[in-house]
C-alpha distance (Angstrom), angle and dihedral (degrees) to the residues before:
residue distance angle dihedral
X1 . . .
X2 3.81 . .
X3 3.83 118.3 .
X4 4.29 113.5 -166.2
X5 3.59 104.3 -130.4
X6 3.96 115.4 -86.4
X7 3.67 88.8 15.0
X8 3.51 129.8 118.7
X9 4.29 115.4 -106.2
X10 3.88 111.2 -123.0
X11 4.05 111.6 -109.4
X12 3.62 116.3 -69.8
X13 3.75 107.5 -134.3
X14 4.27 109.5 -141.1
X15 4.01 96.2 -147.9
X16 3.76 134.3 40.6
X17 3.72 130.3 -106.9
X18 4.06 95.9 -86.9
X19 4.29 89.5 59.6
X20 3.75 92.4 40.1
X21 3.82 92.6 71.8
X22 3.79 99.2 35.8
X23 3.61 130.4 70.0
X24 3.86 111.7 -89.0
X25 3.87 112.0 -157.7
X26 3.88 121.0 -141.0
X27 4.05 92.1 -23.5
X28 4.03 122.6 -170.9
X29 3.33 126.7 -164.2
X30 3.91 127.4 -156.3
X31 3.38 121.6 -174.8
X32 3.68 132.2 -163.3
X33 3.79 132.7 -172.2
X34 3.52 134.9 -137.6
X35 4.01 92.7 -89.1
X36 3.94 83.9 56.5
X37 3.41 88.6 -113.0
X38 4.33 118.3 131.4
X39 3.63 107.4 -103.6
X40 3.62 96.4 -147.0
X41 3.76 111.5 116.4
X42 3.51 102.1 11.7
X43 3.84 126.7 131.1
X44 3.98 102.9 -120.0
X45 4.20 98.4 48.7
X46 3.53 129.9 77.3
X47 4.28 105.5 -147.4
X48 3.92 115.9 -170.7
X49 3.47 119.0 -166.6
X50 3.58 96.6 -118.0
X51 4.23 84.2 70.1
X52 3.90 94.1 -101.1
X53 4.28 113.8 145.7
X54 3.92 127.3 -151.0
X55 3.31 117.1 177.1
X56 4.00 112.3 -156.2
X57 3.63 137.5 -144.4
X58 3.74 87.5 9.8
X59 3.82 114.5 -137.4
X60 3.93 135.3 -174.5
X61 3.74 93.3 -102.8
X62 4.21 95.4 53.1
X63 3.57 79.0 68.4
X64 4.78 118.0 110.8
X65 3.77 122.1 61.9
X66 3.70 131.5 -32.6
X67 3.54 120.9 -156.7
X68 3.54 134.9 -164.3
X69 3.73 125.1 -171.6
X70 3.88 114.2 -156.4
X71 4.36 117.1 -161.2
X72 3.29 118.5 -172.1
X73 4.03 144.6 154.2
X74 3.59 134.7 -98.9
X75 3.69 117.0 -159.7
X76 3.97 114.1 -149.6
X77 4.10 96.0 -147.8
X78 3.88 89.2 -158.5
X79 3.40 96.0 44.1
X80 3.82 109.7 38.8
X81 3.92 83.5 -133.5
X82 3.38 128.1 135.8
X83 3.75 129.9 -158.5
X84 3.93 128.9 -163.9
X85 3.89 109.9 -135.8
X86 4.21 125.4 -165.4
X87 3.84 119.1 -155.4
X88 3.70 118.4 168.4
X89 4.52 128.0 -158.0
X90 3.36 111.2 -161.7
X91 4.34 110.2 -165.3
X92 4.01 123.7 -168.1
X93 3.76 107.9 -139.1
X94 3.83 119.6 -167.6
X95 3.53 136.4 175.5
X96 3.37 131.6 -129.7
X97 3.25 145.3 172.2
X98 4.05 135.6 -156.5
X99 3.87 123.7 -85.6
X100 4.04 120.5 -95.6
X101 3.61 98.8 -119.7
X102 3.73 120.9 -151.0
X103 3.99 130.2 172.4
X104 3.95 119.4 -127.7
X105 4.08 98.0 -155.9
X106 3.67 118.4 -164.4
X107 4.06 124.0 179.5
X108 3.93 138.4 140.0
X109 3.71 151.4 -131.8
X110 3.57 130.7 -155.1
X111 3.86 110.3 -135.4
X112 3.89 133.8 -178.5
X113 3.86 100.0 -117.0
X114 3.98 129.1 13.8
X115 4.15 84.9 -147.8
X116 4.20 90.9 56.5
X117 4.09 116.2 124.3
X118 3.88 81.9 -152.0
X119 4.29 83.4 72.5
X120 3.75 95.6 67.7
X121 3.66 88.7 36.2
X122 3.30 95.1 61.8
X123 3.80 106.1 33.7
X124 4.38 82.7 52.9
X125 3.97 81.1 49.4
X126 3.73 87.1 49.7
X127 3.48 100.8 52.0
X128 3.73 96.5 46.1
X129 4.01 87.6 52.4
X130 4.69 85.5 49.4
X131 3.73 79.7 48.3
X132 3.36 103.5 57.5
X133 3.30 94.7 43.7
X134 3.61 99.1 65.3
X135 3.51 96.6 30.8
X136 4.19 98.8 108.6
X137 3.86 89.4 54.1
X138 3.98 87.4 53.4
X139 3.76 84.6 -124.7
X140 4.11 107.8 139.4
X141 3.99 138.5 -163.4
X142 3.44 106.9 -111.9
X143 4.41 143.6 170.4
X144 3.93 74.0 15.7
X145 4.19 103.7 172.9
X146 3.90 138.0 167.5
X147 3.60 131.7 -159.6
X148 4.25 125.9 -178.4
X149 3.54 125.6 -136.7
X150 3.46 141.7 174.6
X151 3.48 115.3 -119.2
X152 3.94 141.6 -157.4
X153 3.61 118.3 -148.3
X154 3.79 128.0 -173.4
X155 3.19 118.4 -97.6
X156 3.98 94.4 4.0
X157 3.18 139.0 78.3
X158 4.07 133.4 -99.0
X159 4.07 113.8 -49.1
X160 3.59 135.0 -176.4
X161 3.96 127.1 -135.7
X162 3.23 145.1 176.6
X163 4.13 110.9 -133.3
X164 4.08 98.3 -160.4
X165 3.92 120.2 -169.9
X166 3.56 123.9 -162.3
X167 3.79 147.7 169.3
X168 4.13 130.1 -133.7
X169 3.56 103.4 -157.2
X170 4.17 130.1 -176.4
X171 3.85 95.1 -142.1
X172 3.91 109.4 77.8
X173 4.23 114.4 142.2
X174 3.67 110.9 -65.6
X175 4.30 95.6 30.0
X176 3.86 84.1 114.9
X177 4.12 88.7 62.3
X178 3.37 101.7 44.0
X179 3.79 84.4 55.9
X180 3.97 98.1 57.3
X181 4.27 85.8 88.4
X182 4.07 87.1 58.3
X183 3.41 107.8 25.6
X184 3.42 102.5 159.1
X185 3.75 95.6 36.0
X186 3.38 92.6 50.9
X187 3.91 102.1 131.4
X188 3.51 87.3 51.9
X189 4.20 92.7 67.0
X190 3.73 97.1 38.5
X191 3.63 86.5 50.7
X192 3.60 91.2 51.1
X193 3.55 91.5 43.5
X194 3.62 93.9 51.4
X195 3.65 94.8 53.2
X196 3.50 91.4 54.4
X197 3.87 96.1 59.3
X198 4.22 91.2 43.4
X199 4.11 72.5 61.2
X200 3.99 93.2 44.4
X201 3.98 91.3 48.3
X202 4.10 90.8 46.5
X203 3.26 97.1 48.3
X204 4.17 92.2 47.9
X205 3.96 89.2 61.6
X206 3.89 88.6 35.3
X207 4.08 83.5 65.5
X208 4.18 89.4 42.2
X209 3.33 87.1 62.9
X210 4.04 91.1 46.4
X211 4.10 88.3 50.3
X212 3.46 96.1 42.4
X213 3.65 90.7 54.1
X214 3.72 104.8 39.6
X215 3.80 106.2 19.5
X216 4.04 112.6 46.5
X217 3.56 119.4 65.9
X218 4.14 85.1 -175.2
X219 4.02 110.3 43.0
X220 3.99 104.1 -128.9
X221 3.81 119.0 -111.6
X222 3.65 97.0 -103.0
X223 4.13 111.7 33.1
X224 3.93 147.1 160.1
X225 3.65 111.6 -86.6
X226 3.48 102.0 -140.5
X227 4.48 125.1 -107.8
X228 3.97 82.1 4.5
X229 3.85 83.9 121.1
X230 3.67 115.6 116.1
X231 3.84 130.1 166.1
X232 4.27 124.3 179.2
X233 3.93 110.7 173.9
X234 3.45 130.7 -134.9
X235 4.06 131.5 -140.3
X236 4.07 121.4 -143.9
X237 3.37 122.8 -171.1
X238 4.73 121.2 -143.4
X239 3.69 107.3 -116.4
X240 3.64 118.9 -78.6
X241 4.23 85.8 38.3
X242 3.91 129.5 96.0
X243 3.77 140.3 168.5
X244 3.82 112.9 -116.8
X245 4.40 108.7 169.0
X246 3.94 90.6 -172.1
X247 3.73 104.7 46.3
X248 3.87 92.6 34.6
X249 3.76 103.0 24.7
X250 3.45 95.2 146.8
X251 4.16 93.1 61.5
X252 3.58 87.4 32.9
X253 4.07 98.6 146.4
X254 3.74 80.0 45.7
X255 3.81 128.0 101.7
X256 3.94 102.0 -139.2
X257 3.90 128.0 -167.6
X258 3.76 117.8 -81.4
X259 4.05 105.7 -96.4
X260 3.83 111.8 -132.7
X261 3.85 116.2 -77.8
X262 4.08 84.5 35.5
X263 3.83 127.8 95.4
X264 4.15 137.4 -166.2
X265 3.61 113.3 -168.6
X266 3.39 96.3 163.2
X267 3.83 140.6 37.3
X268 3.93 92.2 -95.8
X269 4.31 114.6 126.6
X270 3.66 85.7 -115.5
X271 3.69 139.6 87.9
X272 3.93 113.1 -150.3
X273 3.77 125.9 -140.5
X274 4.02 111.5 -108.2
X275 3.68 107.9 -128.0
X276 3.38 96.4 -136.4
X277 4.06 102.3 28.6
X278 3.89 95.6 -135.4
X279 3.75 89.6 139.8
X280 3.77 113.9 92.3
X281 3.79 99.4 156.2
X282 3.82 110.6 91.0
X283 4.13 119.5 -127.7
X284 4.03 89.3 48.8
X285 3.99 119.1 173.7
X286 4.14 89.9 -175.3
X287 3.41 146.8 36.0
């Protein structure tokens, strides 16, 4: 079972299938946490009397096994006896949280010369224009790089461009405020946020095409080359949280709690193997 951070778990069911559509005589239900502990009467679980669990406000450490124990009677009709019988359910709960998204934005220019000063010019231009932009979503340009080549085309002759890499990202100064309204869905609005720029950005070469097309009789030194915009995203997991598709293939796309013996320090998708497995608290950032 995976819980979203802050979130409440769905209802843990005490039986299986078969004794949810039969009678169940004088049942019991004990339930007992991942600390060992019984669950009933503490602050963060919600304990009906027909056995089912919800665990509230779900954090990284209300992650391992919960097991419930049901006892119940079975009445021999012929026999007026009655026999006590034990079953035990045992559920894995982890939390998880969404992915970090981030936009990896690649597009080029043709230029006259790969040796001009006007390049860097421009592409420092360029980035301040992607910049502000984004800038009231406290989205950012970032890792932003060119490189000049000379190119072949067919059917024409040599060309110069400028192959420019860059990288939309939901973290500029001041993210952390506009988060205090959410703060528990916070990946949730910078995702948001970020999409909306990766829109912003696509839609400012979307018009260069449009200008170059309609409004210069004389193409400028240094322009858009036209459908060379390309965008792939990229997940990032909060510390304590990785990405694992085999051990938690059904949340794959999510980024689920470090499992004990594990660690995250970082915001990488994966959680790395402690050395000496000292950790046994799930969600670790350290060894």
């Amino acid at each position: 079972v995976y819980v979203k951070m802050f979130t409440n778990s769905p209802f843990l069911l005490c039986m299986d299938l078969a004794h949810s559509q039969e009678v169940v005589v004088d049942p019991k239900y004990l339930w007992v946490g991942p600390d060992g502990r019984n669950l009933e009467g503490q602050l963060h679980v919600n304990l009906t009397e027909t056995g089912k669990l919800m665990v509230m406000s779900f954090k990284e450490f209300m992650s391992g096994a919960y097991t419930c124990t049901l006892s119940h009677k079975i009445l021999e009709t012929t026999t007026r006896e009655e026999r006590k019988v034990f079953e035990t359910y045992k559920f894995m709960v982890y939390a998880y949280r969404e992915a970090d998204l981030a936009y990896q934005v690649f597009v080029r220019f043709t230029t006259e010369e790969c040796d001009l000063a006007a390049n860097d010019q421009f592409f420092g231009e360029l980035t301040k224009i992607l910049n502000n932009i984004i800038s009231d979503l406290t989205c950012q340009i970032v890792e932003s790089s060119y490189t000049c080549h000379s190119v072949k085309m067919p059917k024409q002759g040599l060309l110069h461009q400028l192959f420019v890499s860059f990288q939309v990202n939901p973290f500029a100064p001041g993210w952390e405020e506009a988060c205090h309204e959410v703060p528990y869905d916070c990946e949730d609005l910078t995702n948001a946020r970020v999409h909306e720029a990766r829109g912003r950005i696509g839609e400012f070469f979307d018009k260069q095409t449009y200008a170059l097309r309609h409004q210069f009789k004389t193409l400028p030194k240094i322009h858009y080359i036209e459908n060379s915009f390309s965008v792939i995203h990229i997940d990032s997991c909060r510390p304590g949280f990785g990405k694992n598709d085999l051990t938690h293939k059904n949340c794959a796309s999510c980024c689920v709690v470090c499992d004990p013996g594990t660690y995250s320090p970082n915001n990488d998708v994966t959680c790395q193997i402690c050395p000496k497995p000292q950790v046994r608290t799930y969600g670790a950032r350290s060894c």
